[in-house]
C-alpha positions as CSV (number, residue, x, y, z in Angstrom):
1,X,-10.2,15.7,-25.1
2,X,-9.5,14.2,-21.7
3,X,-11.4,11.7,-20.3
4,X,-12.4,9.7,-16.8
5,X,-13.2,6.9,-17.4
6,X,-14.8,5.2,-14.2
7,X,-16.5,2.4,-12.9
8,X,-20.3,3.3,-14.1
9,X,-21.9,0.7,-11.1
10,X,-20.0,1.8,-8.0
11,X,-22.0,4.3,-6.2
12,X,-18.7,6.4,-5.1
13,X,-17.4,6.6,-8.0
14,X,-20.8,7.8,-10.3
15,X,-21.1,10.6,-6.6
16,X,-17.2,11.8,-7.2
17,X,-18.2,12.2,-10.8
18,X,-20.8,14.2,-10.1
19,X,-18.9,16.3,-7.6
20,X,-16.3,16.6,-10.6
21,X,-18.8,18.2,-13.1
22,X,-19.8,20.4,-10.8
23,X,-16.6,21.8,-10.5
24,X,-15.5,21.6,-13.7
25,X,-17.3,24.8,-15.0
26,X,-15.1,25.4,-18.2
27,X,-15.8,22.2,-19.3
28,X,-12.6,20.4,-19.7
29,X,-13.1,16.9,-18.8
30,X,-15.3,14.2,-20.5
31,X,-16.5,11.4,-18.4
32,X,-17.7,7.2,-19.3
33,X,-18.0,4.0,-17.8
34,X,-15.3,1.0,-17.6
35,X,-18.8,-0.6,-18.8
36,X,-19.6,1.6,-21.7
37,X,-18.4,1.0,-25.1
38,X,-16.0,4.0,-24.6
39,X,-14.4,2.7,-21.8
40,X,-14.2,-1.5,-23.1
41,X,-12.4,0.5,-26.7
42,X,-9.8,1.9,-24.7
43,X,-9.1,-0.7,-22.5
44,X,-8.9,-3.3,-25.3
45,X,-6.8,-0.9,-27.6
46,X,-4.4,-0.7,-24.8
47,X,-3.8,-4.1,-23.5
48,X,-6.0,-3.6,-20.1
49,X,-8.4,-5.6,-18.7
50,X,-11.9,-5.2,-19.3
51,X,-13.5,-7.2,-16.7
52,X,-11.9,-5.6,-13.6
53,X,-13.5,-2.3,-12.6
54,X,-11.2,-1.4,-9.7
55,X,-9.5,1.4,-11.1
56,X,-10.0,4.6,-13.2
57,X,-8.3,5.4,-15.9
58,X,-7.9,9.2,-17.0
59,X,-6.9,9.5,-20.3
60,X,-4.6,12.9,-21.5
61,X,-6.3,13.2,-24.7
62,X,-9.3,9.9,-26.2
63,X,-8.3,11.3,-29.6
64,X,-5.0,10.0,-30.0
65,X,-4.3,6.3,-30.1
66,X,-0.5,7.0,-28.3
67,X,-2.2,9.2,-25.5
68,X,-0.9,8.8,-22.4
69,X,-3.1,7.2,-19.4
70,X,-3.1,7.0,-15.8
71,X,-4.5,4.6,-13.1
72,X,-5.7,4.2,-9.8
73,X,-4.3,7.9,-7.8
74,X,-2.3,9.0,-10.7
75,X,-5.4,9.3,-12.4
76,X,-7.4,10.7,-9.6
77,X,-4.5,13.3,-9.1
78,X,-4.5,14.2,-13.3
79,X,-7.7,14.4,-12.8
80,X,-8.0,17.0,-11.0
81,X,-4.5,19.2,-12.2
82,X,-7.3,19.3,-15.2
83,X,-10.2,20.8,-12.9
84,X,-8.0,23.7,-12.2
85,X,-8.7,26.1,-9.4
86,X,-8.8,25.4,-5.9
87,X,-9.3,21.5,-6.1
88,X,-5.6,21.8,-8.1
89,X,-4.5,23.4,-4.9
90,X,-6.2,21.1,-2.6
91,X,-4.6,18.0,-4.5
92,X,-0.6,19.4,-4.5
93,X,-0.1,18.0,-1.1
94,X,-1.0,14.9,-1.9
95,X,1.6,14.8,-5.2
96,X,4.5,14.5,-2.7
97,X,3.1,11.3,-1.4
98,X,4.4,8.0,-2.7
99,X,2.5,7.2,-5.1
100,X,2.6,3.6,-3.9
101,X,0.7,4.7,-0.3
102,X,-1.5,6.4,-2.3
103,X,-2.3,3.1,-4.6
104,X,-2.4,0.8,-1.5
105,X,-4.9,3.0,0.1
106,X,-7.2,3.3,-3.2
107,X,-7.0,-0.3,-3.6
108,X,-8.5,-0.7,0.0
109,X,-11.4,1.9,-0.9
110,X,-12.0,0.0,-4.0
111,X,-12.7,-3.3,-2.3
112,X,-14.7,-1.9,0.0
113,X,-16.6,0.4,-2.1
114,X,-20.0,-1.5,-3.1
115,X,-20.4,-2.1,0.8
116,X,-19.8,1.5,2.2
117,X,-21.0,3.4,-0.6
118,X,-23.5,0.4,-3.1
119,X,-23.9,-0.3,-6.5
120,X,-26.1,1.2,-8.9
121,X,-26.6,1.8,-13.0
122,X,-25.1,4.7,-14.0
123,X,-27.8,7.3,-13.8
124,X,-28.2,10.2,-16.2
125,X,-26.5,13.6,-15.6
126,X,-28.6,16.0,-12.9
127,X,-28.1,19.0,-15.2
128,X,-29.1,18.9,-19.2
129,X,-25.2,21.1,-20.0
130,X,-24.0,18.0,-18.0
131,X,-25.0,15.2,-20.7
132,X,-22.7,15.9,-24.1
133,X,-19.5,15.3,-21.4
134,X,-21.0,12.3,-20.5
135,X,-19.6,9.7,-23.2
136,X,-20.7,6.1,-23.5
């Protein structure tokens, strides 16, 4: 099962989620916090830290301990190859950018984000269907 796993107190982050389970109709893609006790496992079974917040991590398949992970824009972009449909399409042109322009300009949305978007608790899903995808 693939996963997002995402900074549960960052007010962008919890909105793009959201926009991401609306689009995600079939289902595919499982969602927790850094925070959550989903998110601290993984980190700690891989060797990342689990004090900083700054990046999400999508995970290829929670199930399997040698999965394979991405940060920061990889995981934004593998994270929505796995939506499918036009937001695959939409996200192609920004696969031929380097990836390090891409990370640099993450990084400078992810310090910035509690200012220009605020920080709250992670809220529960707007739609009941919504809640099984939504791990802790």
């Amino acid at each position: 099962m693939p996963v997002l796993l995402f900074d549960g107190e960052c007010g962008l982050c919890q909105s793009l989620v959201r926009a991401m389970l609306r689009r995600d109709r079939l289902g595919r893609l499982c969602f927790a916090p850094l925070q959550g006790n989903t998110g601290q496992a993984f980190l700690r079974a891989h060797g990342l830290s689990t004090s900083d917040f700054d990046s999400l991590v999508f995970v290829e398949d929670l199930a399997r301990a040698d999965t394979a992970f991405y940060q920061r824009m990889r995981g934004v972009l593998a994270a929505l190859r796995e939506l499918g449909g036009c937001v695959r399409v939409l996200a192609r042109p920004l696969a031929i950018v380097p990836v390090h322009w891409l990370d640099a300009g993450y990084r400078l949305v992810a310090r910035l984000r509690y200012r220009l978007f605020g920080g709250r608790r992670l809220a529960p899903p707007l739609k009941p269907e919504w809640a099984g995808r939504m791990l802790d």
